[in-house]
Backbone bond lengths (Angstrom), bond angles and torsions (degrees), N, CA, C in turn:
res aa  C-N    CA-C-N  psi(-1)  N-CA   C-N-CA  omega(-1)  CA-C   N-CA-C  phi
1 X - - - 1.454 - - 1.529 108.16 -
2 X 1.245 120.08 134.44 1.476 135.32 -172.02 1.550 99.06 -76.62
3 X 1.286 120.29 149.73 1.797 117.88 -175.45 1.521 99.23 -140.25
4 X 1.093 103.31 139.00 1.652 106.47 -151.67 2.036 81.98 -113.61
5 X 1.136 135.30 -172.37 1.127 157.41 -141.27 1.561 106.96 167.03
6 X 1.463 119.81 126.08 1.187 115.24 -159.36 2.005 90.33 -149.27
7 X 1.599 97.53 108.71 1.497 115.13 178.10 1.341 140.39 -110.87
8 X 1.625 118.59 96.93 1.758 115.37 -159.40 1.224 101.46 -133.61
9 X 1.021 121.07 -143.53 1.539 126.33 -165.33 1.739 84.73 -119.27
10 X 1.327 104.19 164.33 1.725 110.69 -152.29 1.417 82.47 -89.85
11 X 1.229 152.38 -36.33 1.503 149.29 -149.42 2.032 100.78 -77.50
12 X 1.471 106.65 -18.66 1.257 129.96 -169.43 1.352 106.90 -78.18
13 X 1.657 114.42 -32.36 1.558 112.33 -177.66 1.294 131.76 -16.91
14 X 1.868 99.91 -60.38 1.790 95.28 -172.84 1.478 101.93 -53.70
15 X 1.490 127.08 -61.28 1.322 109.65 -149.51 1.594 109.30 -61.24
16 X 1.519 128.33 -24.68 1.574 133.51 171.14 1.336 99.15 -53.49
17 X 1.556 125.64 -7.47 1.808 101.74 176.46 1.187 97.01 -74.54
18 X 1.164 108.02 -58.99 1.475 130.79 -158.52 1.631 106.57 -48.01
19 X 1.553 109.86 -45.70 1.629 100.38 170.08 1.512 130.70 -74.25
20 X 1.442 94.30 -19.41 1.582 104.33 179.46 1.299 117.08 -75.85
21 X 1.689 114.46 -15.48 1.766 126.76 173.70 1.596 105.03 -88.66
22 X 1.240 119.06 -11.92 1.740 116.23 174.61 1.517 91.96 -88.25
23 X 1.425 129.31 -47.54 1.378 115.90 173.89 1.196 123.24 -45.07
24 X 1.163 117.55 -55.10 1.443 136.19 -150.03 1.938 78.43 -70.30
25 X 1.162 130.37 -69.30 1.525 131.43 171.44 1.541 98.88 -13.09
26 X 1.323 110.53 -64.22 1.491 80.05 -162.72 1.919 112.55 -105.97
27 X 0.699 94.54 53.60 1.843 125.86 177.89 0.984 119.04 57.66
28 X 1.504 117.48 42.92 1.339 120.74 176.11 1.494 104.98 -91.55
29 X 1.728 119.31 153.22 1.440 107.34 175.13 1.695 98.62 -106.45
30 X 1.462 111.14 147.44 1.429 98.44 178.07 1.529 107.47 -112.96
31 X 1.129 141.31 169.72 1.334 125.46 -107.54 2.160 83.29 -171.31
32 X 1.001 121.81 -12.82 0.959 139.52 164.81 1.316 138.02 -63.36
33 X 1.613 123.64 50.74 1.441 115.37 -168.79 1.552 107.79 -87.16
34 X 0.692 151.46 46.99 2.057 151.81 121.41 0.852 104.64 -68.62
35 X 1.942 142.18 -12.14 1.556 110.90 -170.48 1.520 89.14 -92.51
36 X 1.270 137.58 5.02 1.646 133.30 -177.12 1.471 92.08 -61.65
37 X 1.287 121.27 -26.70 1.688 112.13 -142.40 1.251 121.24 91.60
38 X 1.154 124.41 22.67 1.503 130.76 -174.90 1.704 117.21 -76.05
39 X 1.307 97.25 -25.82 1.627 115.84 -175.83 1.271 114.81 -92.86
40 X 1.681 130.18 -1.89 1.282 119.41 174.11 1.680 90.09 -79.71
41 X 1.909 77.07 145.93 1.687 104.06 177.10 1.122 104.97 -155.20
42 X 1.774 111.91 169.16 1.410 114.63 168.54 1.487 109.65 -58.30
43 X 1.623 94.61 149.47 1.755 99.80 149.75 1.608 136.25 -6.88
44 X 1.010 83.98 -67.81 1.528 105.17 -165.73 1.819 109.71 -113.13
45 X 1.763 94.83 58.74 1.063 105.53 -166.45 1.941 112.32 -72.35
46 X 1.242 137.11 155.28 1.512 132.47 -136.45 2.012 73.88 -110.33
47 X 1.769 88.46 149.18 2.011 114.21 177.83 1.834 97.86 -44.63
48 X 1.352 112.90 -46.52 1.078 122.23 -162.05 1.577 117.69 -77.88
49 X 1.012 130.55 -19.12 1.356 150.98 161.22 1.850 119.47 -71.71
50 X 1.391 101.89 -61.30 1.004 122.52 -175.01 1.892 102.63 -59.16
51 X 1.577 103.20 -40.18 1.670 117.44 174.91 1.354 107.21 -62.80
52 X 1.461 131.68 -31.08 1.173 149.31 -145.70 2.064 100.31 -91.82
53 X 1.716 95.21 -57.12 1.569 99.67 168.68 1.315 113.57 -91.20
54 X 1.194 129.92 13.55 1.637 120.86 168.19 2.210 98.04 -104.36
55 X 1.349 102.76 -7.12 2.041 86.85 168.58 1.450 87.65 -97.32
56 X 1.182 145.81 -50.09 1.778 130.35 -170.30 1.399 80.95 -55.51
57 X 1.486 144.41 -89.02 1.314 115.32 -128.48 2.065 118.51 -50.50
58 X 1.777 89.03 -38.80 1.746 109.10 178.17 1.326 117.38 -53.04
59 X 1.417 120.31 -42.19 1.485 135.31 151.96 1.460 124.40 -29.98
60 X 1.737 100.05 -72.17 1.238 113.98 167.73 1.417 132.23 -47.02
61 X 1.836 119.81 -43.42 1.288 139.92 165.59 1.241 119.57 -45.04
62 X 1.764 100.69 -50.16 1.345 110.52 -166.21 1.955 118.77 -91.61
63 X 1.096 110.40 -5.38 1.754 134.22 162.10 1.643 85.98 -76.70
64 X 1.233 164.63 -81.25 1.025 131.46 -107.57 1.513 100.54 -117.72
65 X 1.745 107.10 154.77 1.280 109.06 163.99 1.590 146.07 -64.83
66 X 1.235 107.66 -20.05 1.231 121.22 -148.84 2.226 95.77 -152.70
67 X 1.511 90.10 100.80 1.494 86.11 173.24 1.537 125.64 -105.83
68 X 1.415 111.96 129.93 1.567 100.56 -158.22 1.198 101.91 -106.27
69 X 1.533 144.58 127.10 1.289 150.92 169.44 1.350 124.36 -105.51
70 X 1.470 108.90 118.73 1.469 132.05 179.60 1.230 128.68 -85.87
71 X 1.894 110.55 82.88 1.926 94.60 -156.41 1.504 116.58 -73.00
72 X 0.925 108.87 -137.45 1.529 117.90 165.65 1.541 95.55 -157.09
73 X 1.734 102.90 171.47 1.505 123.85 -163.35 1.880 98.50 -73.65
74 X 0.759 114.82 119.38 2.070 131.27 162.54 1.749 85.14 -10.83
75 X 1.485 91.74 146.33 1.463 87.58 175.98 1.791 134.99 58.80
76 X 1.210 121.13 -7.14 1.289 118.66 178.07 1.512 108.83 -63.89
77 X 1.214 116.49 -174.83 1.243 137.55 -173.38 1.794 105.54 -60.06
78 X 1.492 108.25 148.10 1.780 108.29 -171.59 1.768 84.78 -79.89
79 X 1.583 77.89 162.21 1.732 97.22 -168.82 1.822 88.98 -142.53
80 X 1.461 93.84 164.43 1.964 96.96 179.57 1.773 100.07 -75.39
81 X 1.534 134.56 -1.75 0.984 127.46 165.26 1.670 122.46 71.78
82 X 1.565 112.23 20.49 1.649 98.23 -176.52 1.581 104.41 -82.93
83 X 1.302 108.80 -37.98 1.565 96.47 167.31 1.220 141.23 -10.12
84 X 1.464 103.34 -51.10 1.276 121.41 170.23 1.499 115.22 -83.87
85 X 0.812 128.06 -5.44 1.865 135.55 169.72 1.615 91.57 -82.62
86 X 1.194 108.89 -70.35 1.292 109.04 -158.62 2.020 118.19 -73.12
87 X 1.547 111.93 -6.30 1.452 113.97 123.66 1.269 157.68 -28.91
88 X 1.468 103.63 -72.22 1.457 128.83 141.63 1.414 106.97 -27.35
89 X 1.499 100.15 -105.75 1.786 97.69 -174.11 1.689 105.73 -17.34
90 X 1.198 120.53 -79.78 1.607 120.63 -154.09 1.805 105.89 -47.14
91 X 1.092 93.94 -53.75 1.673 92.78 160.97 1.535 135.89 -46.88
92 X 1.153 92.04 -30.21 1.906 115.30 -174.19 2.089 88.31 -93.12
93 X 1.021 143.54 -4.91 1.424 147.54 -140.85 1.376 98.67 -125.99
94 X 1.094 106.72 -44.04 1.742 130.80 -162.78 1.616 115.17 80.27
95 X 1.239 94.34 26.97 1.965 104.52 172.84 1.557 110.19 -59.28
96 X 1.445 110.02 156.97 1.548 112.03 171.27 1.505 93.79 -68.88
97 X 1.735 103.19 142.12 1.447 99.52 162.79 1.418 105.62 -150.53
98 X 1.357 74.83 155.37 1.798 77.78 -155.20 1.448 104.42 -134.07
99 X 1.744 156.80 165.09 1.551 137.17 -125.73 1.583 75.24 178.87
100 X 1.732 108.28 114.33 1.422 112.91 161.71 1.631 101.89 -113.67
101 X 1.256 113.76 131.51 1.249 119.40 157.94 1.950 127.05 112.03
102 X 1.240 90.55 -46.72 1.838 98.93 170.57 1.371 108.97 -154.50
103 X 1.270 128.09 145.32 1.430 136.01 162.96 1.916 109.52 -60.92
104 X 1.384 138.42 84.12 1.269 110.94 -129.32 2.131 66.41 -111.80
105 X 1.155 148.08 -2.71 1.121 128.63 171.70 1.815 102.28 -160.38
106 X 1.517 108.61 -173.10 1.654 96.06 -163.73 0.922 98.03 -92.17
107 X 1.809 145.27 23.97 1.368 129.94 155.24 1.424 123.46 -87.79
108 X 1.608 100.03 -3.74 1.653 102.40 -175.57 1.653 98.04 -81.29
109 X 1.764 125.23 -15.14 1.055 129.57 -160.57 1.609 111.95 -87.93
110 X 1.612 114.58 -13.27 1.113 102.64 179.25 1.606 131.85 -75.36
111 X 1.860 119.37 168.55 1.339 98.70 -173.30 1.469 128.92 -68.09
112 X 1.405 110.72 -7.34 1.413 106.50 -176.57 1.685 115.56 -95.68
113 X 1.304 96.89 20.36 1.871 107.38 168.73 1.592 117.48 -110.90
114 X 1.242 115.56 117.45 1.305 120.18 -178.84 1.648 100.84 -78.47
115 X 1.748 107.68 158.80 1.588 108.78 -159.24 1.385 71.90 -147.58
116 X 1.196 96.89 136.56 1.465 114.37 146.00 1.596 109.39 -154.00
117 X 1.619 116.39 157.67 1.315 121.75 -172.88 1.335 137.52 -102.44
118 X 1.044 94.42 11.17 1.985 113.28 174.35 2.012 97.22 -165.99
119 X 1.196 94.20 152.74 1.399 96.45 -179.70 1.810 114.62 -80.95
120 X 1.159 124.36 -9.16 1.031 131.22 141.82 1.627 138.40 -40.51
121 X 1.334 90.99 -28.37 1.460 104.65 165.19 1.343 123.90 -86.23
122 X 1.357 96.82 -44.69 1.796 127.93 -179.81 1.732 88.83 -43.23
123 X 0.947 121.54 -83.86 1.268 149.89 -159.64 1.206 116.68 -39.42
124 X 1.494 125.71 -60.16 1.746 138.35 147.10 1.780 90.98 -35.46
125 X 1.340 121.39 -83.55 1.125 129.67 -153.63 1.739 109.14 -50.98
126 X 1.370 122.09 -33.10 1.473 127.91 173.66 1.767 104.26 -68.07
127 X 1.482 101.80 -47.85 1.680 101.19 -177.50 1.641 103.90 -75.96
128 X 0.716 113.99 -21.81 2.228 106.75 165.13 1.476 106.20 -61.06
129 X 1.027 128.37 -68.94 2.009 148.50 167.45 0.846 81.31 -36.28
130 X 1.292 155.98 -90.26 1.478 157.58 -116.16 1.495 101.29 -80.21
131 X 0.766 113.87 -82.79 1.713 141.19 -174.51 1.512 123.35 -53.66
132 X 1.566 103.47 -40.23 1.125 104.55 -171.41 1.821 116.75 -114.01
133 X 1.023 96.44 -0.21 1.974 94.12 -174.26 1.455 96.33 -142.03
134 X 1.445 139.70 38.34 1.196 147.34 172.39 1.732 114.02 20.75
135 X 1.574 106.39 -3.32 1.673 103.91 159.28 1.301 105.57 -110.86
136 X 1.120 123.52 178.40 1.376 124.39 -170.91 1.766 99.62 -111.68
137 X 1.223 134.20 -72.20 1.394 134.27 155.86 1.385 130.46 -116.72
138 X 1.084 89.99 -1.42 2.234 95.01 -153.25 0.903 117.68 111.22
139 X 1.397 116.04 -143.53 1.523 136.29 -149.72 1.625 111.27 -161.00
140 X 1.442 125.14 114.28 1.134 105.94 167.42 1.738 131.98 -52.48
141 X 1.297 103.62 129.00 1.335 121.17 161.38 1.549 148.41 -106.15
142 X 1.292 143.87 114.29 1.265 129.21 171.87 1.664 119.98 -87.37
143 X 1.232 133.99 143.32 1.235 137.74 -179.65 1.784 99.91 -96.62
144 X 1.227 85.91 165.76 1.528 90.93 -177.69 2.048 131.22 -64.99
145 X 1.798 92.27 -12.66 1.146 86.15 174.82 1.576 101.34 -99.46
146 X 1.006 108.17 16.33 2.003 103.94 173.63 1.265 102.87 105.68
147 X 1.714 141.98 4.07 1.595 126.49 -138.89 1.878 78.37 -110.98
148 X 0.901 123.49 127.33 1.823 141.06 165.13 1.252 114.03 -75.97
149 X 1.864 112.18 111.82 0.703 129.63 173.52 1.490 140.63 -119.45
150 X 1.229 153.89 176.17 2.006 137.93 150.92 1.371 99.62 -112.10
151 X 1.246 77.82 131.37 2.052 108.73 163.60 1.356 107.11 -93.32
152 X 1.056 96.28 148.49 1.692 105.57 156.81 1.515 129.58 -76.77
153 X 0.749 91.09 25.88 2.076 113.72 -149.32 1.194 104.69 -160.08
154 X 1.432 126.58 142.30 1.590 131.25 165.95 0.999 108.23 -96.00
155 X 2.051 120.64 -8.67 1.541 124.92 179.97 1.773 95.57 -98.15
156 X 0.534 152.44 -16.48 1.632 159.29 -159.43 1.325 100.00 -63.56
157 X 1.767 115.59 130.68 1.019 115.24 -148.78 1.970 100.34 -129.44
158 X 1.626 91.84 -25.76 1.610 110.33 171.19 1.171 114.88 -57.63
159 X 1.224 140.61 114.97 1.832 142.26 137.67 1.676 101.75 -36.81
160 X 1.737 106.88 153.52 1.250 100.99 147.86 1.154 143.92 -77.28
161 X 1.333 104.98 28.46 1.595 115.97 -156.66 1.824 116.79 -160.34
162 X 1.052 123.86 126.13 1.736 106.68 153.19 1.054 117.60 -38.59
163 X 1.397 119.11 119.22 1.644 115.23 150.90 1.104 113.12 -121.34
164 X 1.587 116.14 -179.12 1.097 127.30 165.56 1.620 113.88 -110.20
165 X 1.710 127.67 122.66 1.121 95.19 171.69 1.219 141.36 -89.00
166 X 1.580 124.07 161.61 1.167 121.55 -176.65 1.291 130.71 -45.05
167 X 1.403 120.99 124.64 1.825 112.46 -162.58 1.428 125.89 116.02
168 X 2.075 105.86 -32.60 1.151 100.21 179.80 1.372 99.46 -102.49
169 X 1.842 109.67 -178.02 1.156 122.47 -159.43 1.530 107.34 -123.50
């Protein structure tokens, strides 16, 4: 069973139930326990606590296949920002990752990040992958001149492209 990972700003929770029960529909497990509400805290929440919900979320990130990120609009309101940590990593992991809502910096722009702009889309577009090509995207890849790509294959050895690699002349 494929395990999805689902990443927003914590104020976002309720509606992450609600997407994590359309997942769960189509047998995905989600892998996400902060959208319970587990992470509301005081203010002036203590090093040791705060250490406590930043290994569940890393835990959580790092169990799942497929991490889905919920940006917000350029400029919105400041947020505590792990979302974006826990992006990174999955990207840095070679996790599926995938960007609902805004391009919110230039890592959401690369080719091995799927975009879509309402989760409505996401959703058709996850049940097509799902259903219809028995892989979901691939596998991250780098080619020899550095350009990031998905295979269909974790053995796949082709770029989409001629390159040259870095070094030669």
């Amino acid at each position: 069973m494929l395990k999805v990972y689902l990443a927003a700003r914590y104020s976002r929770h309720q509606e992450m139930l609600q997407y994590a029960a359309e997942l769960e529909r189509l047998h995905l497990e989600v892998t996400s326990r902060w959208i319970n509400g587990s992470h509301e805290g005081p203010p002036a929440m203590s090093v040791l606590e705060r250490s406590r919900l930043a290994q569940e979320d890393w835990e959580d990130m790092r169990a799942a296949d497929i991490v889905i990120s919920f940006t917000e609009p350029p400029r919105s309101d400041a947020s505590r920002g792990g979302r974006h940590v826990e992006f990174g990593a999955a990207l840095a992991l070679g996790k599926m990752c995938v960007v609902i809502g805004h391009r919110e910096n230039v890592f959401h722009c690369l080719p091995t990040v799927v975009f879509w702009e309402t989760w409505e889309e996401a959703l058709v577009g996850l049940k097509a992958k799902i259903f219809t090509s028995g892989v979901l995207w691939g596998y991250n890849k780098t080619c020899p001149c550095g350009f990031a790509y998905r295979a269909r294959t974790m053995d796949a050895i082709s770029p989409p492209h001629e390159c040259i690699p870095s070094g030669s002349s």
